[in-house]
VEXDREN-2710 file (C-alpha; in Angstrom, 1 decimal):
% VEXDREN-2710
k/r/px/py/pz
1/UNK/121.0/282.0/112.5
2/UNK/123.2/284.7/110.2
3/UNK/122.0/286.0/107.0
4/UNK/124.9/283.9/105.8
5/UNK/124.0/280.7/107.2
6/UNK/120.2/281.8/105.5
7/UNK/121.2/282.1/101.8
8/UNK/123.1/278.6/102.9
9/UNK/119.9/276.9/103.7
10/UNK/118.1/278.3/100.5
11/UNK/120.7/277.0/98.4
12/UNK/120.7/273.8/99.5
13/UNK/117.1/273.2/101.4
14/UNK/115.3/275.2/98.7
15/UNK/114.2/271.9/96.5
16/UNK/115.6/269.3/98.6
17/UNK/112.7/268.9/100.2
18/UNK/114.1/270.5/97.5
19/UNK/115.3/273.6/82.1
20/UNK/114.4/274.8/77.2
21/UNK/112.6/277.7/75.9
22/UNK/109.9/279.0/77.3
23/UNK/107.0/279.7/74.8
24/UNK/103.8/278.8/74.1
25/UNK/103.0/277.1/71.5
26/UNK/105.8/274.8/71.8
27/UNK/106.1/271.8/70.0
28/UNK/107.4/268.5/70.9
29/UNK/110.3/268.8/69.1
30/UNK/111.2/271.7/71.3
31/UNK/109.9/270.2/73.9
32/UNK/113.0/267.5/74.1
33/UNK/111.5/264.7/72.2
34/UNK/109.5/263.3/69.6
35/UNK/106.8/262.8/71.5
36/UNK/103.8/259.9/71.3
37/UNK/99.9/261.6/72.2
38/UNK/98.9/258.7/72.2
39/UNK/98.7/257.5/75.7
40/UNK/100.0/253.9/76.1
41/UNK/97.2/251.2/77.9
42/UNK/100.0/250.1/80.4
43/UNK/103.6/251.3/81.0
44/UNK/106.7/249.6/82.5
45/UNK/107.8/251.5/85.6
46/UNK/110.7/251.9/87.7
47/UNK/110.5/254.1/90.5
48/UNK/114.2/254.4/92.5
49/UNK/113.6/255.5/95.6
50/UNK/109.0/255.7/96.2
51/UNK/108.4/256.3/99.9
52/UNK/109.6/259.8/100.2
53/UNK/107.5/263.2/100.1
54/UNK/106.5/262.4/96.3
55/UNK/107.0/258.5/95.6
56/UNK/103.8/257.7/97.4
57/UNK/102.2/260.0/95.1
58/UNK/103.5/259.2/92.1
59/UNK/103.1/255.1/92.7
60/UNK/99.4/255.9/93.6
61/UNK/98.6/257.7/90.5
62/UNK/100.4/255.8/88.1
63/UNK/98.6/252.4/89.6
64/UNK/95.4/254.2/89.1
65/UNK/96.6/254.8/85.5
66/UNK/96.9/251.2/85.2
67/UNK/100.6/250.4/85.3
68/UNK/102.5/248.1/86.5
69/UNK/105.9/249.5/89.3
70/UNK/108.6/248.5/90.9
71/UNK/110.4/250.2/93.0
72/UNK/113.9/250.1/94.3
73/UNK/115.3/251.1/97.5
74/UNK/116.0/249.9/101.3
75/UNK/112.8/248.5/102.0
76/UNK/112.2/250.6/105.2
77/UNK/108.9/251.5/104.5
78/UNK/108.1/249.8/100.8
79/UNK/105.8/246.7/102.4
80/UNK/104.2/249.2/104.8
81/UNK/102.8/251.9/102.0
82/UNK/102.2/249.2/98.6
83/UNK/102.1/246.0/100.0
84/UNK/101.1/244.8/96.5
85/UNK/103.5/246.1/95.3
86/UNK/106.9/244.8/93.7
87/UNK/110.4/245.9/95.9
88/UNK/113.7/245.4/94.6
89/UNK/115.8/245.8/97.9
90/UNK/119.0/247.5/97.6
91/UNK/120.8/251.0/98.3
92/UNK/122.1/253.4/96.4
93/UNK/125.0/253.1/97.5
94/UNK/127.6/250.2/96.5
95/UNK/129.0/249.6/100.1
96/UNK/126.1/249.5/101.7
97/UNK/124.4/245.9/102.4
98/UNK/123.5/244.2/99.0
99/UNK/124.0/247.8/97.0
100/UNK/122.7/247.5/93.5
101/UNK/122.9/243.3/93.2
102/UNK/119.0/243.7/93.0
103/UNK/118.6/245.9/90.0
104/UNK/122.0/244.2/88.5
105/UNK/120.6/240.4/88.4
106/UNK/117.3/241.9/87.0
107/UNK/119.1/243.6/84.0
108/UNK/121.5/240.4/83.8
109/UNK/118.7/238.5/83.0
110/UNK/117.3/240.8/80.6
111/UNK/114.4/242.4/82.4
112/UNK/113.6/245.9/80.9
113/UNK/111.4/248.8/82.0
114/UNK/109.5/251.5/79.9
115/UNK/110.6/254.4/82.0
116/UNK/112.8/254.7/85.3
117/UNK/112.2/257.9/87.4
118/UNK/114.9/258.9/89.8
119/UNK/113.7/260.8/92.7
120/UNK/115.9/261.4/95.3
121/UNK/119.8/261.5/94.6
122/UNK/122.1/264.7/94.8
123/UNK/125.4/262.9/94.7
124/UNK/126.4/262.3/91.0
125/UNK/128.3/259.3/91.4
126/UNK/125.2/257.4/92.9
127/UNK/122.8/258.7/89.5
128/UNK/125.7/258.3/87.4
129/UNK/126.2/254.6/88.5
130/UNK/122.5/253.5/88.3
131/UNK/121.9/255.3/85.1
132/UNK/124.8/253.1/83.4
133/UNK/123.4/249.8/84.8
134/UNK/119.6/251.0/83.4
135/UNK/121.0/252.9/80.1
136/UNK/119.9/249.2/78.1
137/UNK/117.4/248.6/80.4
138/UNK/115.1/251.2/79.8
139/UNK/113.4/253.4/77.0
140/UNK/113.4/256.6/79.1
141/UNK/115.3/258.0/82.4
142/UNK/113.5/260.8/84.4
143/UNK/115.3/262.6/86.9
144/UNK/114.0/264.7/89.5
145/UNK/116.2/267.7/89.9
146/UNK/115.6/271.2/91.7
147/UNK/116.0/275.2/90.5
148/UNK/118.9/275.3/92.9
149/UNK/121.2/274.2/89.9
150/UNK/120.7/277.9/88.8
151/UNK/123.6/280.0/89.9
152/UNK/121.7/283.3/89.7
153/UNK/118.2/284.3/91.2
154/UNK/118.8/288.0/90.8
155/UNK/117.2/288.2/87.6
156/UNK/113.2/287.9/87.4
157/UNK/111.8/285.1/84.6
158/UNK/114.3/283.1/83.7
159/UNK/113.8/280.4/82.3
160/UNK/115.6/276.6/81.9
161/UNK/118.0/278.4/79.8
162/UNK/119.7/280.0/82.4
163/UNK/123.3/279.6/83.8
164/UNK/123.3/276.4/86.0
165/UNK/126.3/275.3/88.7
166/UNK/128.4/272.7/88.2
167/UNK/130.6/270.0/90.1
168/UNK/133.4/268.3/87.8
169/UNK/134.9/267.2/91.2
170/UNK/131.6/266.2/93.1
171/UNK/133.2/262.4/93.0
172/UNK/136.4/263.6/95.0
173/UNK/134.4/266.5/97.6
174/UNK/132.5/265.5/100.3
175/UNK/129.0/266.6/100.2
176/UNK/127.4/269.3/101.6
177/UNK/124.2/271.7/101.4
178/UNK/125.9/274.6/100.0
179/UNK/126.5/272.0/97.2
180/UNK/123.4/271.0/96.4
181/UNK/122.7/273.4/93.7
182/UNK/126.1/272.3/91.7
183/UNK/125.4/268.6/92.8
184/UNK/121.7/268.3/91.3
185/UNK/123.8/270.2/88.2
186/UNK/126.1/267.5/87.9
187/UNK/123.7/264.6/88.1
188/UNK/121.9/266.3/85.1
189/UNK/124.8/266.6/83.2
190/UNK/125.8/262.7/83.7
191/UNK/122.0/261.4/82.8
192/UNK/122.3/263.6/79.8
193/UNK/125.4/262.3/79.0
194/UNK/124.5/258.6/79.2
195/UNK/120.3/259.1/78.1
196/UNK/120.8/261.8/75.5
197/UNK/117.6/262.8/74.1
198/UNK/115.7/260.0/76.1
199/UNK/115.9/261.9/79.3
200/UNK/113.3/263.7/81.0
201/UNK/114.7/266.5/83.8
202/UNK/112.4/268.2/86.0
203/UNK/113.3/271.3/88.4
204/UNK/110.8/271.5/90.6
205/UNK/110.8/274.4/93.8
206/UNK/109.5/274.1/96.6
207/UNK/107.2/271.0/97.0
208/UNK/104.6/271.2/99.2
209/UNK/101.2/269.6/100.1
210/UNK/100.2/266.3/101.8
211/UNK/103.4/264.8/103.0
212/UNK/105.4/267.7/103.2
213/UNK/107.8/267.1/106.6
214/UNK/109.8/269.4/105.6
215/UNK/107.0/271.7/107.4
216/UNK/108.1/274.7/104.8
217/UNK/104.7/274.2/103.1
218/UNK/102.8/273.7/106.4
219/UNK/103.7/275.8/108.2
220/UNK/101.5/278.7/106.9
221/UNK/98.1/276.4/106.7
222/UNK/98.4/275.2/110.3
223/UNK/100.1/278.7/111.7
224/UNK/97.0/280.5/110.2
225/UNK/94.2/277.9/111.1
226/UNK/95.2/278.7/114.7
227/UNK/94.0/282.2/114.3
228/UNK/95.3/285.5/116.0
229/UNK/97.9/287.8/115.3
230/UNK/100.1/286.5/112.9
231/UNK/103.7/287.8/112.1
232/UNK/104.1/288.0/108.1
233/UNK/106.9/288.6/106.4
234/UNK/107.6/291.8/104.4
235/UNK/104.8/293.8/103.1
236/UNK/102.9/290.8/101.7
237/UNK/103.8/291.9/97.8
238/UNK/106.6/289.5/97.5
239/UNK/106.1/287.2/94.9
240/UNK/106.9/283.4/95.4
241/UNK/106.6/280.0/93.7
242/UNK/105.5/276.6/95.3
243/UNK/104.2/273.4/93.7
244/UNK/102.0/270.7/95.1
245/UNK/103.6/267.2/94.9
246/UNK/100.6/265.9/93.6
247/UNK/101.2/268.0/90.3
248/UNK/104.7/267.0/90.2
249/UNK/103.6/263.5/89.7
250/UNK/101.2/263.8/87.9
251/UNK/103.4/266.1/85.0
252/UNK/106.1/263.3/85.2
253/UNK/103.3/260.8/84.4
254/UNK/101.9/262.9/82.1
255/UNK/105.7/262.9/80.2
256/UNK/105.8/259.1/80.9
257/UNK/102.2/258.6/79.0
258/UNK/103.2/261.4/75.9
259/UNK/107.0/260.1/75.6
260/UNK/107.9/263.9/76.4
261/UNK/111.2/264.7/77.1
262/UNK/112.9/267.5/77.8
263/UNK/114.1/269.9/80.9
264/UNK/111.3/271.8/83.1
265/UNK/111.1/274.2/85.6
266/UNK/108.3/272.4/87.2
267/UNK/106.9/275.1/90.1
268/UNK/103.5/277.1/90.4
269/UNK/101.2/278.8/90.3
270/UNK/100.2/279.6/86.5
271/UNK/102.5/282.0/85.1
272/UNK/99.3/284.0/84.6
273/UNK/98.4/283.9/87.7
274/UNK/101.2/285.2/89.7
275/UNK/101.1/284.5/93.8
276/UNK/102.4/286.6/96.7
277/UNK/102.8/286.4/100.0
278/UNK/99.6/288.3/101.0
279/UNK/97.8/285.9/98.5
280/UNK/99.5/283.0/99.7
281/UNK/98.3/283.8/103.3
282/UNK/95.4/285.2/102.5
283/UNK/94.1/281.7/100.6
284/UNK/95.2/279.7/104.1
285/UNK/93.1/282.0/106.2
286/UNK/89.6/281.7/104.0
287/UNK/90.5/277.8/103.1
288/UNK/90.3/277.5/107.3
289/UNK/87.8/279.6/108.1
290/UNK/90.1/281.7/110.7
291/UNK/90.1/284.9/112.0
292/UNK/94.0/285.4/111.7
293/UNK/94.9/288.5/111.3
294/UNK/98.5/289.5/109.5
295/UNK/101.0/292.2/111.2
296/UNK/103.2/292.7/108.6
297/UNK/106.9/293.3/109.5
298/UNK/110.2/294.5/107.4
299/UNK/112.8/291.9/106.4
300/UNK/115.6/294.1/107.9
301/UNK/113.5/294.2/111.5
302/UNK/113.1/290.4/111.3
303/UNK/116.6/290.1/110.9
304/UNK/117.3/292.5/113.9
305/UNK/115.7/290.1/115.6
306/UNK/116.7/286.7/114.5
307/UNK/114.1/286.1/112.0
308/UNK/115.3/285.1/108.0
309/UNK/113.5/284.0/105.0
310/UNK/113.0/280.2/103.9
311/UNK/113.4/278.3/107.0
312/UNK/111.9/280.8/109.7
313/UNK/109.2/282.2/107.0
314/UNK/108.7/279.9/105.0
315/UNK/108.1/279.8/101.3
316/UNK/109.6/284.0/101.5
317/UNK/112.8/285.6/100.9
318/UNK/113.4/289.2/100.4
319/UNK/113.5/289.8/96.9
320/UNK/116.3/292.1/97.1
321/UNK/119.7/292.0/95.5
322/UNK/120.7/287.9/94.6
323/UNK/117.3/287.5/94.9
324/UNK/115.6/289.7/93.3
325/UNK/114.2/287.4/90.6
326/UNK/112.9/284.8/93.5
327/UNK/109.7/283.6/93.1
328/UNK/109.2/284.6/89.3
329/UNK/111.0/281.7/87.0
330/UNK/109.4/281.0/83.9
331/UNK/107.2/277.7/84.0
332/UNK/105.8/278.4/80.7
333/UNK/107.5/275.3/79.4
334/UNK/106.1/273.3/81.5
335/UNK/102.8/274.7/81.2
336/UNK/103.2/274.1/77.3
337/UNK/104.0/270.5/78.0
338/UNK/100.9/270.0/79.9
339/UNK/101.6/271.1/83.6
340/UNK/98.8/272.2/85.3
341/UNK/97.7/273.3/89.0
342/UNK/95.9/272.4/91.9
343/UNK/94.0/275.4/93.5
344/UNK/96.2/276.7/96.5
345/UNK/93.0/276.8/98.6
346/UNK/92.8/272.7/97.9
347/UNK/96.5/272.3/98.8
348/UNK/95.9/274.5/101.8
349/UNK/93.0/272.0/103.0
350/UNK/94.8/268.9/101.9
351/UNK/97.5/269.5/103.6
352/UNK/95.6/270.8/107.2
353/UNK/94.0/266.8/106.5
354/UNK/97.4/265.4/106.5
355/UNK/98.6/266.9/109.3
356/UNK/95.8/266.4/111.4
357/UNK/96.4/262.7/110.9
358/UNK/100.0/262.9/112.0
359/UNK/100.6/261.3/115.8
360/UNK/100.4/264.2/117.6
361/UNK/104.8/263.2/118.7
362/UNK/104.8/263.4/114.8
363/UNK/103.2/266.2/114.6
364/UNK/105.7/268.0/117.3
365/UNK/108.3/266.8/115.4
366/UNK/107.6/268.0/112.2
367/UNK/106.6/271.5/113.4
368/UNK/110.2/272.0/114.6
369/UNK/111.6/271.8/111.3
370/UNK/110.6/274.9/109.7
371/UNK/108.7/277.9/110.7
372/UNK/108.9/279.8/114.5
373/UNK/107.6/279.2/117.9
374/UNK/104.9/280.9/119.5
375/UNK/107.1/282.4/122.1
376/UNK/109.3/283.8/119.0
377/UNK/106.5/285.6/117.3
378/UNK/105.1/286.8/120.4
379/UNK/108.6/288.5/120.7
380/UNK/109.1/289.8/117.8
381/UNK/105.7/291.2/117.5
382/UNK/105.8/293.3/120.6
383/UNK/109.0/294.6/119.4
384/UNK/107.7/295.7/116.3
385/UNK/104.7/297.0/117.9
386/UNK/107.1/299.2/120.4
387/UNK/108.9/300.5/117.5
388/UNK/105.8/301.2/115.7
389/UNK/104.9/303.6/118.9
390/UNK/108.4/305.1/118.9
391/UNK/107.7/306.1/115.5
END
C-alpha cells in the first residue's frame, strides 16, 4: 500500500462503513426545523435498507420505542433478523429484479409513512429516485451521510459549515471510492432539493461497536485483549473521533420523536471530552483486563515499512498537513440537539461480546479486513527495536 493509495481509502472507506452552526444553546429553529418535544406515542417508519452495520440497531430501538417499521430492501437477510417484521422487497436499483414496484404500488395506493431513513446509498441517482417516489409519501426524509463530503480536514474544529465536495456529473461517472466523499455530497444536495426543510442529514465518522465488519473499530478491542507487545501508532497524542452505532440510532430516533431537522456531524466522544490514541487504547486494555503493553512507533517509520493510517491502524491518521484537523470536528450541534455517548469502555466490551459470537470462519474473515497480522507487527517491531539500538 502507497501513502497515495492510503489517503484513497480514507476518503472513501472513512464513513462508508463510512452539517449548521455549532453552539450551545441552539434552538430548534437553528437546529433545521420547528421542532415538536413532545414525543409522539407511535410513529410511522420506513427504514430503506435495515440489515446492515446500523439497521439492526436502529429497527430494535425504535420497536422498543413502540413504533411500527417497514423496511425496504432485497430481502437477503430481512426474515432472518425481524421475522415480525414488515419487508417490502425490492432494490435500489431500477434494473434490478422488481426495483422500486414494491415501494411504488404502496405509495399508488396511498400508503404514507411518518419518517423514512435512508441508510445506505452513495450513488445520487439511486437517493434522488426514491426520495421523489417518497417526497408525498412521507412527513420527513433522513439521510445518513458521512464527514467525507468535507473537502478539507486540514483545519481542526470545523464544523457542518465547512466546504463540502460535490458531483454534478455523478449520473454520467462511474463510481468509485475516491468519490465517495463528492457522492454522499450530491445525495445531500438532491434530498435537500426535493425535502427542503423536512430533511434530517447526519454525518456520522467512523461507526463502530457491535456489528462493526468493517473490523476498523475492532480491531483495537480484540488486538489488545490478546495481550503483549502491541505496535501503536504515533506517540499516542493523536486525537481521533469514532461513534458507536448504537448512538447513531438512537440520535436519528431521537430527531424522529422531536421532529428535529437539520444537518449533524454525528461522531464522538463529547467535545469536552477529547480522545486520543493513547486513551483510545488505553480504555481497550483496562475494559479487558490485559496486560498489553504499547511500543509506540513514528508514522514516517511505519510507512518505511508498509504500515499507514485508517486501514492498517485503525481509527489513526497522522495529523499532519491535509490532516491536520482529523479527529477534532465540531459535534457541538449534535450534542445541542440531543446527541449523547456511550462510555468507550462499554463499546470496548460490547463489541469483544459481538465478536466472540462470530463463527470462528467469520471471525477470520472479518479480521482480514482492517488492522495487521501478527507476523507484520512482529516485523515491524523488531525493526524499530533495532533502530532504537542504533540510535
Amino acid at each position: 500500500m502507497t501513502g497515495s493509495s492510503t489517503r484513497r481509502e480514507f476518503l472513501g472507506v472513512a464513513a462508508a462503513a463510512g452539517a449548521a452552526l455549532g453552539v450551545s444553546g441552539i434552538s430548534r429553529a437553528q437546529m433545521g426545523g420547528g421542532g415538536d418535544a413532545r414525543v409522539p406515542d407511535r410513529l410511522k417508519i420506513l427504514v430503506l435498507g435495515g440489515t446492515g452495520q446500523t439497521g439492526p440497531h436502529f429497527i430494535g430501538k425504535a420497536l422498543a420505542h413502540g413504533h411500527e417499521v417497514t423496511m425496504f430492501n432485497r430481502g437477503n437477510r430481512s426474515d432472518e433478523m425481524f421475522p415480525d417484521v414488515e419487508c417490502l422487497i425490492g432494490d435500489r436499483y431500477p434494473d434490478r429484479g422488481e426495483g422500486l414496484s414494491a415501494l411504488e404500488s404502496e405509495v399508488k395506493r396511498g400508503r404514507t409513512w411518518d419518517v423514512v431513513l435512508d441508510v445506505w446509498p452513495h450513488i445520487p441517482m439511486l437517493v434522488e429516485a426514491t426520495g421523489e417516489l417518497l417526497s408525498q409519501a412521507t412527513k420527513r426524509y433522513m439521510f445518513v451521510s458521512s464527514v467525507s463530503v468535507y473537502v478539507d480536514s486540514s483545519q481542526k474544529g470545523q464544523d457542518e459549515t465547512a466546504e463540502v465536495g460535490s458531483a454534478p456529473d455523478a449520473d454520467d461517472r462511474e463510481f468509485t471510492m475516491e468519490l465517495f466523499g463528492p457522492f454522499k455530497a450530491e445525495c445531500e444536495k438532491r434530498v435537500r432539493r426535493i425535502y427542503g426543510d423536512r430533511c434530517t442529514i447526519y454525518r456520522p465518522g467512523l461507526i463502530v461497536g457491535p456489528r462493526d465488519f468493517s473490523f476498523r473499530g475492532g480491531y483495537w478491542p480484540v488486538r489488545v485483549r490478546e495481550g503483549g507487545e502491541v505496535l501503536a501508532p504515533g506517540d499516542g497524542e493523536t486525537p481521533t473521533q469514532v461513534i458507536d452505532a448504537r448512538d447513531l440510532v438512537a440520535f436519528q430516533l431521537h430527531c424522529m420523536e422531536r421532529g428535529i431537522t437539520g444537518t449533524f456531524n454525528v461522531i464522538g466522544p463529547h467535545p469536552h471530552n477529547p480522545f486520543t490514541t493513547k486513551k483510545m487504547l488505553e480504555t481497550c486494555r483496562r475494559a479487558t483486563g490485559s496486560d498489553a503493553e504499547f511500543t509506540w512507533v513514528p508514522a514516517e517509520f511505519l510507512a518505511e515499512h508498509g504500515v499507514y493510517g485508517w486501514m492498517h491502524m485503525p481509527c489513526w491518521l497522522p495529523t499532519d498537513g491535509e490532516y491536520a484537523g482529523f479527529g477534532s470536528r465540531s459535534v457541538s450541534r449534535a450534542v445541542a440537539a440531543g446527541l449523547t455517548f456511550t462510555p468507550y469502555s462499554e463499546t470496548v466490551r460490547d463489541t469483544l461480546q459481538w465478536f466472540d459470537e462470530l463463527p470462528e470462519d467469520a471471525q477470520a474473515g472479518v479480521r482480514q479486513r482492517a488492522g495487521i497480522s501478527g507476523d507484520k507487527e512482529s516485523e515491524v517491531l523488531a525493526a524499530w527495536k533495532e533502530h532504537a539500538g542504533e540510535q
